[in-house]
Biopython code that builds the backbone (N, CA, C, O; Angstrom):
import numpy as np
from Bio.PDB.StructureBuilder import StructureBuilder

atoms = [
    (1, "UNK", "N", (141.192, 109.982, 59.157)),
    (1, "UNK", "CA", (141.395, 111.090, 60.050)),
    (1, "UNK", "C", (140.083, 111.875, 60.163)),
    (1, "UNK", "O", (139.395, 112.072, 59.162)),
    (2, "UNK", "N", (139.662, 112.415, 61.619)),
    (2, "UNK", "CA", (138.267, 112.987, 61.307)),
    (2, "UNK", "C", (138.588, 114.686, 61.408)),
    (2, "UNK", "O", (139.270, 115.287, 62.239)),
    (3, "UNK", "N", (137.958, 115.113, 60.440)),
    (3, "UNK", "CA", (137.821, 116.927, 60.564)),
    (3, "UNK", "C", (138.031, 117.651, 61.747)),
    (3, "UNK", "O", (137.040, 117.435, 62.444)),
    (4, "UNK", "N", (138.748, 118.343, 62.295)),
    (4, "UNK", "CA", (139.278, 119.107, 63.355)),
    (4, "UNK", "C", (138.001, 119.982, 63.979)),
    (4, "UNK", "O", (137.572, 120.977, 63.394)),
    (5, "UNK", "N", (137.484, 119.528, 65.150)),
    (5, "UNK", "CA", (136.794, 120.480, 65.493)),
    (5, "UNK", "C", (136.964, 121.542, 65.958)),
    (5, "UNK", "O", (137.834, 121.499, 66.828)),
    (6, "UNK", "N", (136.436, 122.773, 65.763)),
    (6, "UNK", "CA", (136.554, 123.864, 65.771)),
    (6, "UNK", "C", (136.129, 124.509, 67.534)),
    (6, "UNK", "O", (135.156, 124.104, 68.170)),
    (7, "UNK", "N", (136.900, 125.323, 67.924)),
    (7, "UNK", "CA", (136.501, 125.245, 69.829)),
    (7, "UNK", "C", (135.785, 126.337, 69.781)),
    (7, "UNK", "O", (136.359, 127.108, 69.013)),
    (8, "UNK", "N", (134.831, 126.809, 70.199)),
    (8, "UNK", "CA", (134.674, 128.035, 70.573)),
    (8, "UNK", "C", (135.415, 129.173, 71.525)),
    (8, "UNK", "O", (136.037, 128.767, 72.507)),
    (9, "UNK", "N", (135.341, 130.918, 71.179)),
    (9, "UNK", "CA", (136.167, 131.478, 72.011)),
    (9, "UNK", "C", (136.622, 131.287, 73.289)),
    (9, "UNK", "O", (137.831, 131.323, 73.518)),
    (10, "UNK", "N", (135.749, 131.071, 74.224)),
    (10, "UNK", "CA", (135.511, 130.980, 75.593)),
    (10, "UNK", "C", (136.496, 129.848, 75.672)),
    (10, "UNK", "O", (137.526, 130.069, 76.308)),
    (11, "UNK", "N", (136.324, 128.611, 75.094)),
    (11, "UNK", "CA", (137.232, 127.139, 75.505)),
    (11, "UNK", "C", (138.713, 127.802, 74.597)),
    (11, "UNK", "O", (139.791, 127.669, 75.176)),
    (12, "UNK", "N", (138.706, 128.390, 73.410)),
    (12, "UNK", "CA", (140.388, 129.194, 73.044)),
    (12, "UNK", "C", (140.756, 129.597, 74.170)),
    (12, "UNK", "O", (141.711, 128.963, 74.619)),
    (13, "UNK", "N", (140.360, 130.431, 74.822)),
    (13, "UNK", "CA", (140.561, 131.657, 75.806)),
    (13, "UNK", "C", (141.180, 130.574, 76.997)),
    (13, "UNK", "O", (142.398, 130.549, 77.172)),
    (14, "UNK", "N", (140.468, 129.869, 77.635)),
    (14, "UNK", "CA", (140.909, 129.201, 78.662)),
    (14, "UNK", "C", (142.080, 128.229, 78.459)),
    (14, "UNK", "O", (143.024, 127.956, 79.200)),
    (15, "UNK", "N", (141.694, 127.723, 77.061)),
    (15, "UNK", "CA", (143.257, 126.775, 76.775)),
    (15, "UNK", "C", (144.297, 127.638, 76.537)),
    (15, "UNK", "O", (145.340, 127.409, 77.150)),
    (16, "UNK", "N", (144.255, 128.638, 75.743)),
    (16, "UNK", "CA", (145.369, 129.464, 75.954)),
    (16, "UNK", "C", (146.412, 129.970, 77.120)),
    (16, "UNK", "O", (147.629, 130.120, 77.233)),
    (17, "UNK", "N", (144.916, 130.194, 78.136)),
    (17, "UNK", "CA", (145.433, 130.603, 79.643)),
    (17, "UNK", "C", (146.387, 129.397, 80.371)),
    (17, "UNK", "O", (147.241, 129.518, 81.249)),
    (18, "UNK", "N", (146.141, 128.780, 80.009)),
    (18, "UNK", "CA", (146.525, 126.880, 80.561)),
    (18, "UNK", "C", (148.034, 126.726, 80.090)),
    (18, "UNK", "O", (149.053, 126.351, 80.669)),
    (19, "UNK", "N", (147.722, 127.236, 78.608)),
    (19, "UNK", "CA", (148.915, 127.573, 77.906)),
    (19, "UNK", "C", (150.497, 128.241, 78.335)),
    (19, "UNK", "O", (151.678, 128.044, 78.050)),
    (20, "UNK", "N", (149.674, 129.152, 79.207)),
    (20, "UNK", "CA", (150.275, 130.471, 79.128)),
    (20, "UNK", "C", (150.725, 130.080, 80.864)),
    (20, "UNK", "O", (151.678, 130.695, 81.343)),
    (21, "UNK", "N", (150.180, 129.318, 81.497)),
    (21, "UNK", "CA", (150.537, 128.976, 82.351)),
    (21, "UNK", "C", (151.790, 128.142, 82.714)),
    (21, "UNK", "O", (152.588, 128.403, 83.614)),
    (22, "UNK", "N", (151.829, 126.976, 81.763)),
    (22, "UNK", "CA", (152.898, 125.851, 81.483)),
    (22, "UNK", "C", (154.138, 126.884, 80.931)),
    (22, "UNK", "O", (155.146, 126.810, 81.634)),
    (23, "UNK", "N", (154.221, 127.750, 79.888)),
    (23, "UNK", "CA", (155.016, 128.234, 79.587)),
    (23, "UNK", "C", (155.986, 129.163, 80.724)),
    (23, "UNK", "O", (157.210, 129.159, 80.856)),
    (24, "UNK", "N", (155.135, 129.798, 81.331)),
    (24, "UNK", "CA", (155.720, 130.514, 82.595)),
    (24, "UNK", "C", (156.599, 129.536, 83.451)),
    (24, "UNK", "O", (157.707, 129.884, 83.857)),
    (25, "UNK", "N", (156.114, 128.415, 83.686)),
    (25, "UNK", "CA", (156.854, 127.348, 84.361)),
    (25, "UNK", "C", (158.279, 126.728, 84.290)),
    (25, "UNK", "O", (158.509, 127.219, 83.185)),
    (26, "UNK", "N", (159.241, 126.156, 84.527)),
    (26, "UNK", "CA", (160.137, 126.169, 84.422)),
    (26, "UNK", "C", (160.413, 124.430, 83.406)),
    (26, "UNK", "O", (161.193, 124.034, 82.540)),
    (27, "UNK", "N", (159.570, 124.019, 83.973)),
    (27, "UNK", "CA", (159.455, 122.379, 83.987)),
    (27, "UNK", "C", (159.203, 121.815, 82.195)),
    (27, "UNK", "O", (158.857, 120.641, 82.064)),
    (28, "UNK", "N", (159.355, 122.519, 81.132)),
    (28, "UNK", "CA", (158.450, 122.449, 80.178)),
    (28, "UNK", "C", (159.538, 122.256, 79.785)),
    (28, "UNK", "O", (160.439, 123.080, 79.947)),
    (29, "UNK", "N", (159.695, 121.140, 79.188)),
    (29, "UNK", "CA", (160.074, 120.403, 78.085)),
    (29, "UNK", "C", (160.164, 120.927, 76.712)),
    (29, "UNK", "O", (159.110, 121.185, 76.130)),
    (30, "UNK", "N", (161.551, 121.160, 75.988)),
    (30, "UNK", "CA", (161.774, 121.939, 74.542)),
    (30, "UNK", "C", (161.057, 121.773, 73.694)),
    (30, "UNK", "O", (160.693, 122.579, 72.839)),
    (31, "UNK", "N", (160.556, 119.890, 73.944)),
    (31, "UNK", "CA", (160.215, 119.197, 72.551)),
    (31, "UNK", "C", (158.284, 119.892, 72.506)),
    (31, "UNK", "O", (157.507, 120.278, 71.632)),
    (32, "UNK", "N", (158.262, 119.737, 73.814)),
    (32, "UNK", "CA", (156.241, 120.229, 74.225)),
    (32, "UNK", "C", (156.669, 121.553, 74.233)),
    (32, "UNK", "O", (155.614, 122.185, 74.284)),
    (33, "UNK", "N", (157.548, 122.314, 74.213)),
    (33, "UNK", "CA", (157.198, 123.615, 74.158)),
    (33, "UNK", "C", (157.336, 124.218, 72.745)),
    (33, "UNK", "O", (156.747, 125.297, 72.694)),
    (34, "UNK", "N", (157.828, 123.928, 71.768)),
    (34, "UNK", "CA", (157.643, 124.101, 70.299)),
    (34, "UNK", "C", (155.530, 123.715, 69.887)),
    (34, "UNK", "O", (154.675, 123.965, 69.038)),
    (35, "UNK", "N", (155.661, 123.169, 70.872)),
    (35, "UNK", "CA", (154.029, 122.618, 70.441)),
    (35, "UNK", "C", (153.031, 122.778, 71.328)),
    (35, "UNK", "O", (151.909, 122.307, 71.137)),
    (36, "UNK", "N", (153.314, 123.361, 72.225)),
    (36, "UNK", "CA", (152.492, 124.402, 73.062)),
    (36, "UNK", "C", (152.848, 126.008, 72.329)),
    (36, "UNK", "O", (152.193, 126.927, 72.820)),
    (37, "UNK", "N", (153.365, 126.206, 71.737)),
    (37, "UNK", "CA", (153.427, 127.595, 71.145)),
    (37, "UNK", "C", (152.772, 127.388, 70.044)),
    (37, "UNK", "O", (151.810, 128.121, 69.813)),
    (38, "UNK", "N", (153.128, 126.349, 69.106)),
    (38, "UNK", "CA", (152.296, 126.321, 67.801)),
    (38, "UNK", "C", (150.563, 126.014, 68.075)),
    (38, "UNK", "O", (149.625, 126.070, 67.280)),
    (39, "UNK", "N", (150.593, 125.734, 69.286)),
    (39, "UNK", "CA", (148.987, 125.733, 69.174)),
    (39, "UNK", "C", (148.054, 126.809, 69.970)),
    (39, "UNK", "O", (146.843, 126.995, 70.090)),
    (40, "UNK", "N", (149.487, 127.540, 70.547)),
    (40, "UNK", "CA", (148.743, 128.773, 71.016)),
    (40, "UNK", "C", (148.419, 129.686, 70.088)),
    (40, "UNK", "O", (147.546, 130.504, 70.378)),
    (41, "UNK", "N", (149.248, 129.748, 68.387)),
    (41, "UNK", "CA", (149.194, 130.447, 67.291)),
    (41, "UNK", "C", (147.839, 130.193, 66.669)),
    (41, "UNK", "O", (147.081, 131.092, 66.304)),
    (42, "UNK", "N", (147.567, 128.759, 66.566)),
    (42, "UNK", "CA", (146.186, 128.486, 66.177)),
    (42, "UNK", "C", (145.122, 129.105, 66.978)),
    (42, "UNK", "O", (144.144, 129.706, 66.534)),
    (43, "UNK", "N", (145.429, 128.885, 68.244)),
    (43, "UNK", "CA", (144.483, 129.476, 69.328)),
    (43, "UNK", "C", (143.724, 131.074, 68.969)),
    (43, "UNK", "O", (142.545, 131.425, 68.928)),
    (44, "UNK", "N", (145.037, 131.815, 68.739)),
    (44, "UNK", "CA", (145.191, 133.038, 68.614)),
    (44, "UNK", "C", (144.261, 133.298, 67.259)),
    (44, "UNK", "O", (143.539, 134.268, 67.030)),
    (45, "UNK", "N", (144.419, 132.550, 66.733)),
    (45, "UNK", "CA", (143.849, 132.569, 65.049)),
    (45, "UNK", "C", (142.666, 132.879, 65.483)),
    (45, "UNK", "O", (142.181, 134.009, 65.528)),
    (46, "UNK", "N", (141.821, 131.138, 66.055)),
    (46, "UNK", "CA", (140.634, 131.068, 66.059)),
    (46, "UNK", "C", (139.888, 132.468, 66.903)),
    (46, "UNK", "O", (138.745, 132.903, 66.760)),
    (47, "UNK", "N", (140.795, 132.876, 67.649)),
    (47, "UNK", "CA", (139.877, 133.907, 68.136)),
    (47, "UNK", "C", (140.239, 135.232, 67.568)),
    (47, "UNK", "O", (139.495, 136.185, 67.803)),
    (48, "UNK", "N", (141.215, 135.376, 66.907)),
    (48, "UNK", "CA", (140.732, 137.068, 66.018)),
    (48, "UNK", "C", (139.823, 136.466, 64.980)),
    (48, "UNK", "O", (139.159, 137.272, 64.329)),
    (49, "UNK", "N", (139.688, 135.234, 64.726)),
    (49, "UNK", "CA", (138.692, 135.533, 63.717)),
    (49, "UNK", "C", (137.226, 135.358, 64.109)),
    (49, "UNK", "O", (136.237, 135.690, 63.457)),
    (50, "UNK", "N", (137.296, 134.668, 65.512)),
    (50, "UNK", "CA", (135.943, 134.777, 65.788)),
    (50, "UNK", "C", (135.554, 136.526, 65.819)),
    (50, "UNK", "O", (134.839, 137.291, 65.173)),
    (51, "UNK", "N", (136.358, 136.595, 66.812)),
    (51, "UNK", "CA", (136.245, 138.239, 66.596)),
    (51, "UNK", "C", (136.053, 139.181, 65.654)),
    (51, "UNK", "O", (135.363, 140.175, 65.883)),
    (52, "UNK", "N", (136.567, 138.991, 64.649)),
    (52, "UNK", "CA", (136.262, 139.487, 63.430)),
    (52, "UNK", "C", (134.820, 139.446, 62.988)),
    (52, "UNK", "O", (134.167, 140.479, 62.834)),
    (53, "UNK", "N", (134.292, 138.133, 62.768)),
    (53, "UNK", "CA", (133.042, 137.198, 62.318)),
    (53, "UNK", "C", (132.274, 137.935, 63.322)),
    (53, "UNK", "O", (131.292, 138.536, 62.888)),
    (54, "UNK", "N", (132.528, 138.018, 64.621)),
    (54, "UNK", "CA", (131.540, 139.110, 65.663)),
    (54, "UNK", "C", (130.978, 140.508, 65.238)),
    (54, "UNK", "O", (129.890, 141.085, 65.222)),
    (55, "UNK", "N", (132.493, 140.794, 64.846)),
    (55, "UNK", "CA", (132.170, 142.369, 64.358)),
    (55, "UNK", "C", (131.672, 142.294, 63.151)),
    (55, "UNK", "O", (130.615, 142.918, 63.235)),
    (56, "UNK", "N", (131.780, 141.932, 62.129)),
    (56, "UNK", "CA", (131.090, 141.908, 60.798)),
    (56, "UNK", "C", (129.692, 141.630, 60.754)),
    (56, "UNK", "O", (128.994, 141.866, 59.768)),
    (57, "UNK", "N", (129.015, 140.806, 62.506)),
    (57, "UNK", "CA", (127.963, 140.435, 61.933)),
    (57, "UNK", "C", (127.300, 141.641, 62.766)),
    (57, "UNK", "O", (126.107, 141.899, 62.605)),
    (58, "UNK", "N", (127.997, 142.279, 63.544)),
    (58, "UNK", "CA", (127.556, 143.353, 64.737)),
    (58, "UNK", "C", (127.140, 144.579, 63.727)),
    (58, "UNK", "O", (126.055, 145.153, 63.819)),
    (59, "UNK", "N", (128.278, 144.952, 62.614)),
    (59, "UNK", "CA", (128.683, 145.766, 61.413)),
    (59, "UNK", "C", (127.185, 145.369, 60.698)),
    (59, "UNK", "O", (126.276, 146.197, 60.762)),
    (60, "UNK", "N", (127.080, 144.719, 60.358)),
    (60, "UNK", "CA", (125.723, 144.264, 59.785)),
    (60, "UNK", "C", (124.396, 144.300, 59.963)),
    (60, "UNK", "O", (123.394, 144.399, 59.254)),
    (61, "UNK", "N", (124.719, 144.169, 61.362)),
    (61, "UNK", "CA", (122.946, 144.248, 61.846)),
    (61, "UNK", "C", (122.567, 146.037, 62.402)),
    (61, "UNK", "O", (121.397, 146.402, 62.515)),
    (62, "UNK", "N", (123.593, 146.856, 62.656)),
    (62, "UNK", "CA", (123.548, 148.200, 62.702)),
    (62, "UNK", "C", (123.241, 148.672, 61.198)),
    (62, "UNK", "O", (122.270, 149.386, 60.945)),
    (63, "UNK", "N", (123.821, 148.381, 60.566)),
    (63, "UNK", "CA", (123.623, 148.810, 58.966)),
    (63, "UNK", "C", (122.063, 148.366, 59.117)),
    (63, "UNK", "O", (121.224, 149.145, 59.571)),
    (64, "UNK", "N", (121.850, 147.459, 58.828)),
    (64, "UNK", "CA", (120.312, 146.585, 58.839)),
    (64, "UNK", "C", (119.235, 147.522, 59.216)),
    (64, "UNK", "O", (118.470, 148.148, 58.483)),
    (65, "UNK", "N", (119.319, 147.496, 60.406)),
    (65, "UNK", "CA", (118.345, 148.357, 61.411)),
    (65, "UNK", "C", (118.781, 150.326, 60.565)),
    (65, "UNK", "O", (117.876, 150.971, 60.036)),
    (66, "UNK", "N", (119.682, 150.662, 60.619)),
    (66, "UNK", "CA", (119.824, 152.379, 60.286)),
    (66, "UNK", "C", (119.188, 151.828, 58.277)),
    (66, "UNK", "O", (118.977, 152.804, 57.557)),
    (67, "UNK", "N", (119.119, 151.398, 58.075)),
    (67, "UNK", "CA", (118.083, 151.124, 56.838)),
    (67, "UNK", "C", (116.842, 151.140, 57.009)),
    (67, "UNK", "O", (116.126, 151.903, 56.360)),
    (68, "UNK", "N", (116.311, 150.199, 58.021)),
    (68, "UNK", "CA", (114.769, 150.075, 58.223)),
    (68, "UNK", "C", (114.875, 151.311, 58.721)),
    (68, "UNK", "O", (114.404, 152.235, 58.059)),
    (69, "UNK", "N", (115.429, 151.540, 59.815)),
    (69, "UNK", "CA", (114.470, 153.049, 60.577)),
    (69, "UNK", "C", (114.991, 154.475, 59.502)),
    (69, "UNK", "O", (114.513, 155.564, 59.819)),
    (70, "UNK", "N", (115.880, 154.435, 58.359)),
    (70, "UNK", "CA", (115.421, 155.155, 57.728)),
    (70, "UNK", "C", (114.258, 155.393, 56.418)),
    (70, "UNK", "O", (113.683, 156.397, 55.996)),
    (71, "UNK", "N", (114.239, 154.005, 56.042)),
    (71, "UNK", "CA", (113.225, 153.514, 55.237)),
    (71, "UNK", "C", (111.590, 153.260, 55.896)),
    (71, "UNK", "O", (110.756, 152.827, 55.101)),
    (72, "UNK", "N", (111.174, 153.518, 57.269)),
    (72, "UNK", "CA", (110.087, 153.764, 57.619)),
    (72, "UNK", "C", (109.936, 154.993, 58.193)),
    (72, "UNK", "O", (108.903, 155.185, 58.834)),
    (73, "UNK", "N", (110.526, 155.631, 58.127)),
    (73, "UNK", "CA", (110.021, 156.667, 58.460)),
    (73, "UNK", "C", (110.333, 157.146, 60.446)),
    (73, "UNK", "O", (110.034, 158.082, 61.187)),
    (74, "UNK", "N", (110.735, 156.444, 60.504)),
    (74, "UNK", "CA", (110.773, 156.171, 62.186)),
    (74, "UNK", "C", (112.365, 156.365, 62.789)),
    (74, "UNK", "O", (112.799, 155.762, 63.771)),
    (75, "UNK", "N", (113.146, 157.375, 61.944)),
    (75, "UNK", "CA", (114.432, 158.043, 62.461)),
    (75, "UNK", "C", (114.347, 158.890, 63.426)),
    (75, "UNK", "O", (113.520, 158.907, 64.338)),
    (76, "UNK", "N", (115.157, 159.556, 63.235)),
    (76, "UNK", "CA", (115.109, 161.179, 64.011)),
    (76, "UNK", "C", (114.262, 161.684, 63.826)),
    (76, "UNK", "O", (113.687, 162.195, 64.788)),
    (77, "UNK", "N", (113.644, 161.843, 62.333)),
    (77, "UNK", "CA", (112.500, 163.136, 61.743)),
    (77, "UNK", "C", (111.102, 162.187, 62.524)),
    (77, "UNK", "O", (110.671, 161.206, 61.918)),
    (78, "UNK", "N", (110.434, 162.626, 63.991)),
    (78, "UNK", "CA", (109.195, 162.353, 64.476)),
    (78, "UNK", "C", (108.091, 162.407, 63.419)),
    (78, "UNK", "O", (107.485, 163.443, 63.151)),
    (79, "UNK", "N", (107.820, 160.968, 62.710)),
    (79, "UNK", "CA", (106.667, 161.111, 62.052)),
    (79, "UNK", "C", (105.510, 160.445, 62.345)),
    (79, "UNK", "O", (104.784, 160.134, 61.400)),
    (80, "UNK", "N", (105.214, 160.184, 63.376)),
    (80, "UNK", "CA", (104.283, 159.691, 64.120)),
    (80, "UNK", "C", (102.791, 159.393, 63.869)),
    (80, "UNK", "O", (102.058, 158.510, 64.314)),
    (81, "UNK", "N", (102.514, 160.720, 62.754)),
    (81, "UNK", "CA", (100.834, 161.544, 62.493)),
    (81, "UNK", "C", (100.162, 161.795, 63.760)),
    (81, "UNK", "O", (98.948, 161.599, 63.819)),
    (82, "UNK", "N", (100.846, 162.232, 64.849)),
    (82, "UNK", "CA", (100.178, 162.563, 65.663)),
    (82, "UNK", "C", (99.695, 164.247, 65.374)),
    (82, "UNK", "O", (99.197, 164.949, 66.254)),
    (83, "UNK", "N", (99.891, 164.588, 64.324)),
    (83, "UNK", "CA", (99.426, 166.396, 64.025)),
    (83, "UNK", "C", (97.797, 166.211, 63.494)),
    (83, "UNK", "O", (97.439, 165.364, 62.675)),
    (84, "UNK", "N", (96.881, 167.241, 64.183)),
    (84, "UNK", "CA", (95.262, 167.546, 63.565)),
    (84, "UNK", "C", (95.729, 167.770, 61.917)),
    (84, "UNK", "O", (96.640, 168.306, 61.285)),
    (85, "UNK", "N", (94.329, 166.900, 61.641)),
    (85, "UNK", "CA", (94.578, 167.431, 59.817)),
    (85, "UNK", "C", (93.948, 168.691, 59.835)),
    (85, "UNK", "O", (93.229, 169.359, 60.578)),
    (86, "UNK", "N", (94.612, 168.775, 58.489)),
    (86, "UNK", "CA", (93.922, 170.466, 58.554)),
    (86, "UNK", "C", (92.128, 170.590, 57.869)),
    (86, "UNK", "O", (91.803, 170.196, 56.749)),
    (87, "UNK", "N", (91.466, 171.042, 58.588)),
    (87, "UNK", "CA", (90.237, 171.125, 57.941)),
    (87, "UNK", "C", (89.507, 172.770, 57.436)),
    (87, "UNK", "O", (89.641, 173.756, 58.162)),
    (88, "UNK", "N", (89.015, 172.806, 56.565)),
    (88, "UNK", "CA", (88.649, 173.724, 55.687)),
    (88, "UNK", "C", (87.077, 174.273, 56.259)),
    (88, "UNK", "O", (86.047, 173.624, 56.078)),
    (89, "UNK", "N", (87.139, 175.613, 56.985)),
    (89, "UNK", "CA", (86.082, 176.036, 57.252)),
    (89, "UNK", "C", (84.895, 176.381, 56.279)),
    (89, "UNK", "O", (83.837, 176.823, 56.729)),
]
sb = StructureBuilder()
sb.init_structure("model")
sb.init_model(0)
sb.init_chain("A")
sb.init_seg("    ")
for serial, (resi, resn, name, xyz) in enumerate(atoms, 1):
    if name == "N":
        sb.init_residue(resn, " ", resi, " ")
    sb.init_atom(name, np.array(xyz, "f"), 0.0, 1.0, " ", f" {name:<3s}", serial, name[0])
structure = sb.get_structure()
C-alpha cells in the first residue's frame, strides 16, 4: 500500500466544494454517501490544520521580527544617531 498523499488547501477546498455539491443532489447513493461524508471529515481536518500550521508559523515570524526590532534598537524609540555629538568648548 503506498503512503496517502497529503492535498494541499486549495485542492481540500475544491474537493470539498464537489463534495458539497453531490450531496445537495438528489441522485446520491446511501452506500457513496456515508463515504462522501467521511471524506469530507478528513477534508475538513486537513484544512484546520493547515490553518493552524499557517497561524503558528504567522505567530512565529511576528514574535521573530518584534525580537529583532527590539533587540536592535530599531523599535519605536528613534535611534538612528542622527543627533550632533556634544562637543566641549
Amino acid at each position: 500500500m503506498s503512503p496517502k498523499q497529503e492535498v494541499g488547501y486549495a485542492e481540500a477546498m475544491a474537493e470539498l466544494e464537489e463534495i458539497l455539491d453531490e450531496l445537495e443532489g438528489d441522485h446520491l447513493d446511501v452506500d457513496v454517501l456515508a463515504e462522501r461524508v467521511r471524506r469530507a471529515s478528513e477534508l475538513l481536518t486537513t484544512c484546520r490544520d493547515r490553518i493552524a500550521r499557517a497561524q503558528g508559523d504567522v505567530d512565529k515570524i511576528v514574535a521573530d521580527l518584534e525580537d529583532f526590532d527590539a533587540g536592535t534598537g530599531t523599535g519605536t524609540d528613534d535611534d538612528s544617531g542622527d543627533e550632533e555629538p556634544d562637543v566641549d568648548d
